[in-house]
C-alpha positions in Angstrom: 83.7 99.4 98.8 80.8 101.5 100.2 79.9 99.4 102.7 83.7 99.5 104.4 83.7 102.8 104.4 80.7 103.6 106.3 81.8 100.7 108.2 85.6 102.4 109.0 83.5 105.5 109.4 81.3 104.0 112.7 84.2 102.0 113.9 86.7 105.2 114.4 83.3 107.3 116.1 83.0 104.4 118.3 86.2 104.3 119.3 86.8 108.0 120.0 83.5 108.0 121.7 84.4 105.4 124.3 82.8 102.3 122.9 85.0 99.9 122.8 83.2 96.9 122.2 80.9 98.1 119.2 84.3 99.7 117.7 85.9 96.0 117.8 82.7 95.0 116.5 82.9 96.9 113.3 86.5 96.0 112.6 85.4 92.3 112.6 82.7 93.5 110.3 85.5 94.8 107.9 87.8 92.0 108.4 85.0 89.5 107.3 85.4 91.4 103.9 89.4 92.4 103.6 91.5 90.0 105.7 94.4 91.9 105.0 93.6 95.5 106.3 95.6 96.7 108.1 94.3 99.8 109.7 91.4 97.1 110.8 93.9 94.9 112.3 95.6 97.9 114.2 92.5 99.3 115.5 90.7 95.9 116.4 94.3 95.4 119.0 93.3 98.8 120.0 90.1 98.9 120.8 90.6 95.3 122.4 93.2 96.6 124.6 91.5 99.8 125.5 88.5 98.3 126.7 90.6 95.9 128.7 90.3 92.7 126.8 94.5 92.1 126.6 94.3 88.7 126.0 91.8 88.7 123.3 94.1 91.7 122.3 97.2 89.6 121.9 95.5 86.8 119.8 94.4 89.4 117.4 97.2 91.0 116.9 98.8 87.4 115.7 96.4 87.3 113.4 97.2 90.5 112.1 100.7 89.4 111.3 99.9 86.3 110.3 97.8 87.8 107.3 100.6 91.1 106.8 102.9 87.8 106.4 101.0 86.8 103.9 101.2 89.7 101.7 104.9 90.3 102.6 104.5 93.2 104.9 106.6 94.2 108.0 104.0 94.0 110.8 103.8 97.3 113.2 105.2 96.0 116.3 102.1 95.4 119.4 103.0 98.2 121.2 102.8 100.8 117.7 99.5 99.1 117.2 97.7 100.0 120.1 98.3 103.5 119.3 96.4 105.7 117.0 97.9 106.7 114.3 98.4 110.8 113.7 
């Protein structure tokens, strides 16, 4: 429990700092643990996105409704997930 939170913690400084790539890095870190967080998913498309990698962006973001589907929640739609939340 900790450990994503430190994790959550250094993904959303990388991301506000710029650093794309090591933010994306650390949502896969917390995905590895909890395939069905959702604020993980969102900011993994993000960050993907952000840093230019749409494609890569596009796959993940199935897989992020794949697993909502699993636990019978309504998916954010792509566009909503690419922004931060307030």
């Amino acid at each position: 429990m900790i450990y994503l939170q430190v994790v959550q913690v250094l993904a959303a400084r990388a991301e506000s700092g710029g650093e794309y790539a090591l933010a994306s890095r650390y949502c896969l870190r917390v995905l590895e643990r909890d395939p069905y967080d959702e604020p993980a998913h969102l900011m993994l498309v993000r960050v993907l996105a952000a840093g230019g990698s749409h494609g890569e962006a596009r796959r993940c973001y199935q897989t992020y409704v794949t697993r909502m589907r699993e636990i019978e929640v309504d998916p954010r739609p792509f566009t909503a997930s690419t922004r931060r939340r307030a």
